[in-house]
N, C-alpha and C positions, 0 to 999 in steps of 0.2 A: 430338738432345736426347731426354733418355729419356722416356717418359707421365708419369713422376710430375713432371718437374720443370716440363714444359707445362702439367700441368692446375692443379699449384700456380700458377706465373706466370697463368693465365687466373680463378683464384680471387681473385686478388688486385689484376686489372683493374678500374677506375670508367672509367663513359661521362663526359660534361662535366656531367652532375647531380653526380658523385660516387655514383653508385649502381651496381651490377655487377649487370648483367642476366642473365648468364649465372653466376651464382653456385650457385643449387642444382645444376645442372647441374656444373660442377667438385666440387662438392661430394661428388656421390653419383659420378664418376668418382675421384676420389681416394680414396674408400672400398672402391671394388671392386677398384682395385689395391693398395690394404693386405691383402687378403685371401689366407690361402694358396691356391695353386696345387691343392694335391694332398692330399685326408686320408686319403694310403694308409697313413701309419703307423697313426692311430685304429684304419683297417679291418683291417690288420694286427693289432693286437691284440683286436679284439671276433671276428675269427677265431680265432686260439690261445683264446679263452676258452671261444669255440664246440667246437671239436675237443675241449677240457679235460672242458669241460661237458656232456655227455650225459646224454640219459634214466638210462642207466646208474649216473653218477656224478653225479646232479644236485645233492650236498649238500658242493660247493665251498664251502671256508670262507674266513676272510678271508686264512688265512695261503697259499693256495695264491693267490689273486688276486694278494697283496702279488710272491709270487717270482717271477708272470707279467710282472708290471708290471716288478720287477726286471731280469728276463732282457732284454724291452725297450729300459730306461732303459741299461744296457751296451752293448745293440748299436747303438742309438743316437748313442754316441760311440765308438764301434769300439773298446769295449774288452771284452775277458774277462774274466769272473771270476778266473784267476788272476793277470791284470794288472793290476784295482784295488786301488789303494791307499788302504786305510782312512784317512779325518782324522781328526788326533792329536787332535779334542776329540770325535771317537764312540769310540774306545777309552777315555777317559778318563771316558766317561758309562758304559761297560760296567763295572760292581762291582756287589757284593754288595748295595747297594741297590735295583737294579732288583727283584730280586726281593722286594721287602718289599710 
């Protein structure tokens, strides 16, 4: 039986009051296995912004954060930039208006 599905069934136990004594307890165990496992992607990127970001180059603007977060968001779902494929309603928001 997997943890999440024990500690839901033990959440959802009454003794003969009708009262579940062991209920915070599943509580805050059902919580901690909702949690991810791993925030290497986060550290993955507050790295690339680190390396980006230097004394040097310390006056990172939004649009260089935006293509960080971009390259990310791609690899993320294993794709390339030249294998995304734009949706027909952001080419369609791309006109002459934008720029007004």
């Amino acid at each position: 039986m997997p943890a999440i599905d024990f500690w839901t069934t033990v959440h959802k136990c009454k003794d003969p009051s009708y009262a579940n004594p062991t209920q915070d307890i599943a509580e805050a165990a059902v919580k901690l296995l909702v949690l991810p496992l791993s925030n290497a992607e986060a550290e993955r990127v507050f790295w690339a912004v680190t390396l980006t970001k230097t004394d040097f180059r310390n006056r990172m603007g939004h649009e260089l954060l935006v293509a960080i977060l971009i390259k990310f968001a791609l690899r993320m779902r294993g794709v390339t930039s030249a294998e995304f494929q734009v949706p027909r309603e952001m080419v369609e928001k791309v006109n002459y208006d934008i720029y007004q």
